[in-house]
C-alpha positions in Angstrom: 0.0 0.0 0.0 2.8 2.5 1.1 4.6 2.2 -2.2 1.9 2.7 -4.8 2.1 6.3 -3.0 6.3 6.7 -2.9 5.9 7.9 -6.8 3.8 11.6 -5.7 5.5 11.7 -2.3 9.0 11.4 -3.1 9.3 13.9 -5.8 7.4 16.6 -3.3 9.7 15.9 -0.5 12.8 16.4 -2.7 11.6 19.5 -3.9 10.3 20.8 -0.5 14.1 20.1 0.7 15.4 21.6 -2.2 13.7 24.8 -1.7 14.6 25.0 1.7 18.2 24.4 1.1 17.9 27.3 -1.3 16.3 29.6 0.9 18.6 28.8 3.5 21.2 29.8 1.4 20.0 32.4 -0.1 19.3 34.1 3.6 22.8 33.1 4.9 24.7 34.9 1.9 22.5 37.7 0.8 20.8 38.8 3.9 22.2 42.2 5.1 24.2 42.3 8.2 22.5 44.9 10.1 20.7 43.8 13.3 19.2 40.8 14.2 17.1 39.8 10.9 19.5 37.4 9.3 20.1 35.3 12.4 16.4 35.6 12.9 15.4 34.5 9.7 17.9 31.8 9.9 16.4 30.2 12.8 13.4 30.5 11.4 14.0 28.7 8.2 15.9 26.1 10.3 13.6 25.6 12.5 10.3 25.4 10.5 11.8 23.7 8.0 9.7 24.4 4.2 7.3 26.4 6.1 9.8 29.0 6.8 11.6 28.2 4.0 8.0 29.7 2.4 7.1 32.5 4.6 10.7 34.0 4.2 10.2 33.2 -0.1 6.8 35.7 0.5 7.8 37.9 3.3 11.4 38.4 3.8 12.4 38.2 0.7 10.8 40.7 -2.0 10.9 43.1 0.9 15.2 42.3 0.5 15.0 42.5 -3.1 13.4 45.6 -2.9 15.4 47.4 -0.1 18.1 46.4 -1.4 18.5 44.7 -4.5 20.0 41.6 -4.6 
C-alpha cells in the first residue's frame, strides 16, 4: 500500500528540501548584516523547515530585493 504512493511523495519531498536548502542559502549569503534579521530568519527557516523556508520566499524576501537589490 505504502509504495503505490512513494511515486507523488517522493518527488514533493525532494523539492520541498530543495527549496529549503535554497532559501537557507539564499538568507545566509544575501541577507544584510545589520541587526538581528539574518540570524532571525535563519532560525526561522531552520527551524520550521519548508514552512519557513516559504514564509521567508513571501515575506522576507521581495521586501530584500526591494530594499536592497540583490
Amino acid at each position: 500500500m505504502i509504495f503505490c504512493c512513494l511515486p507523488v511523495v517522493l518527488p514533493i519531498i525532494l523539492i520541498a528540501s530543495i527549496f529549503w536548502v535554497w532559501m537557507l542559502v539564499d538568507c545566509a549569503t544575501k541577507e544584510p548584516d545589520q541587526g538581528n534579521d539574518k540570524v532571525v530568519w535563519i532560525l526561522v527557516i531552520l527551524f520550521t523547515h519548508w514552512v519557513g523556508a516559504l514564509l521567508y520566499f513571501l515575506i522576507r524576501r521581495p521586501e530584500r530585493i526591494r530594499d536592497h537589490g540583490r
